[in-house]
C-alpha positions as CSV (number, residue, x, y, z in Angstrom):
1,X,2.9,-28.1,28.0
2,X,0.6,-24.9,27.3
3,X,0.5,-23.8,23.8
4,X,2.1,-20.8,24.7
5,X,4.9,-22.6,26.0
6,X,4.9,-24.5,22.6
7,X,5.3,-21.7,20.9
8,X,8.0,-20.8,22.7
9,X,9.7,-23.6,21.8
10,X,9.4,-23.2,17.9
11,X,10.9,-19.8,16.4
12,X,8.2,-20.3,13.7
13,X,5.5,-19.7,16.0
14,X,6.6,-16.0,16.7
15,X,6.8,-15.3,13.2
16,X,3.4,-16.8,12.1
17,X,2.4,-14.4,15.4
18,X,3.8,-11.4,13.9
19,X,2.1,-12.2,10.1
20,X,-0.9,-12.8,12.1
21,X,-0.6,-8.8,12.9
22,X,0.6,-7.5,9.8
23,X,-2.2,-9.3,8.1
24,X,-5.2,-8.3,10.2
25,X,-3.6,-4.7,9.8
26,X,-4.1,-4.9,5.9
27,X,-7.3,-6.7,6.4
28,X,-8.7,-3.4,8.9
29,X,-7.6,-0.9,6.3
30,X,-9.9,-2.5,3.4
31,X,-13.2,-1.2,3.6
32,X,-15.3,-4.1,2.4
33,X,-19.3,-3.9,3.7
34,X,-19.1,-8.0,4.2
35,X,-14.9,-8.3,5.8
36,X,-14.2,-10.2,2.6
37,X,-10.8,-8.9,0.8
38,X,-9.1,-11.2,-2.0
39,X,-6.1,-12.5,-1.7
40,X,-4.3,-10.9,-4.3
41,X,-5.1,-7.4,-2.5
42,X,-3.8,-8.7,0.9
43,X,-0.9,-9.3,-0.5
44,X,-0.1,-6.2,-2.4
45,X,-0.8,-4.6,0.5
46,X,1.1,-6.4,3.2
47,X,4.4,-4.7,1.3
48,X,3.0,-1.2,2.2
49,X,3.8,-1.7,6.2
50,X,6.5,-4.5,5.2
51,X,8.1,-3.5,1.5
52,X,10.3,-6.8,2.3
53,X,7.1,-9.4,3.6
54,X,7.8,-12.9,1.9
55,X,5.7,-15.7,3.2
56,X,8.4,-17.8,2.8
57,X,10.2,-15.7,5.4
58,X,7.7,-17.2,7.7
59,X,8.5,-21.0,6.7
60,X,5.6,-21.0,3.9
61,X,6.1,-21.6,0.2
62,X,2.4,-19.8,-0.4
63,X,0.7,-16.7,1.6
64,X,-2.7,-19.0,1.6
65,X,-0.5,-21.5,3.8
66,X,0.4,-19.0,6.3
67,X,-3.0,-17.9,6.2
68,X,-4.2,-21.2,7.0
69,X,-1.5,-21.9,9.8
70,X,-2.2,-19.0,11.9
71,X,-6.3,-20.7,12.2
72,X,-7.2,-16.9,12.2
73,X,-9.0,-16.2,9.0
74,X,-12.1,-17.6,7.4
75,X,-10.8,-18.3,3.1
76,X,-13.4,-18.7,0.7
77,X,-13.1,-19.4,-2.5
78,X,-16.2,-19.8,-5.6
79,X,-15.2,-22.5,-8.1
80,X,-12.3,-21.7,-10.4
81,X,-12.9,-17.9,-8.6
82,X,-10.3,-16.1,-6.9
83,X,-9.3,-16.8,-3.1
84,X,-10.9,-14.0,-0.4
85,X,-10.1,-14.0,3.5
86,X,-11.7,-12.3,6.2
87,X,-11.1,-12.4,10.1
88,X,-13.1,-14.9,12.0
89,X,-16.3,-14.1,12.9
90,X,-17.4,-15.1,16.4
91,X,-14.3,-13.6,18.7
92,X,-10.9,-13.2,19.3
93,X,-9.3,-16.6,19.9
C-alpha cells in the first residue's frame, strides 16, 4: 500500500497534513536570518490564522509531538534552552 493510500486510511493523517500547512505558514512569516523560530512563538502564532488550533485536535498531547510526526521540521534544542524549529533544509519531501 502507497503511503498516500495509508494516509487515506487514517483520518489523523489529514489532520497532521493540514498542521503541517498552518505551521510552515507561521514559520514563512518569521523573519529569522538562520529559519530558526522558537517554539513558544510558533505557537502564539499558529492562533492568528487558527484562533481555535489545539494540538490535541490533531491527536497530540504536546505541539513538539505533532511537530515531530509530520518528519517536516528540523527541532533544536541547547541544554536546559528553549526548543526552536525550522523547515528542513535539503528539499521538499
Amino acid at each position: 500500500m502507497r503511503r498516500a493510500d495509508q494516509c487515506r486510511a487514517r483520518p489523523i493523517c489529514g489532520r497532521v497534513e493540514v498542521s503541517r500547512q498552518l505551521i510552515k505558514k507561521v514559520l514563512s512569516q518569521e523573519d529569522t536570518e538562520d529559519g530558526w523560530v522558537n517554539l513558544a512563538t510558533v505557537g502564539k502564532q499558529l492562533l492568528n490564522p487558527a484562533p481555535d488550533f489545539d494540538p490535541r485536535t490533531f491527536g497530540f498531547r504536546k505541539l513538539s509531538d505533532l511537530i515531530r510526526k509530520t518528519n517536516q521540521f528540523e527541532i533544536q534544542q541547547a541544554e536546559g534552552g528553549p526548543v526552536s524549529i525550522r523547515v528542513k533544509q535539503g528539499g521538499k519531501k
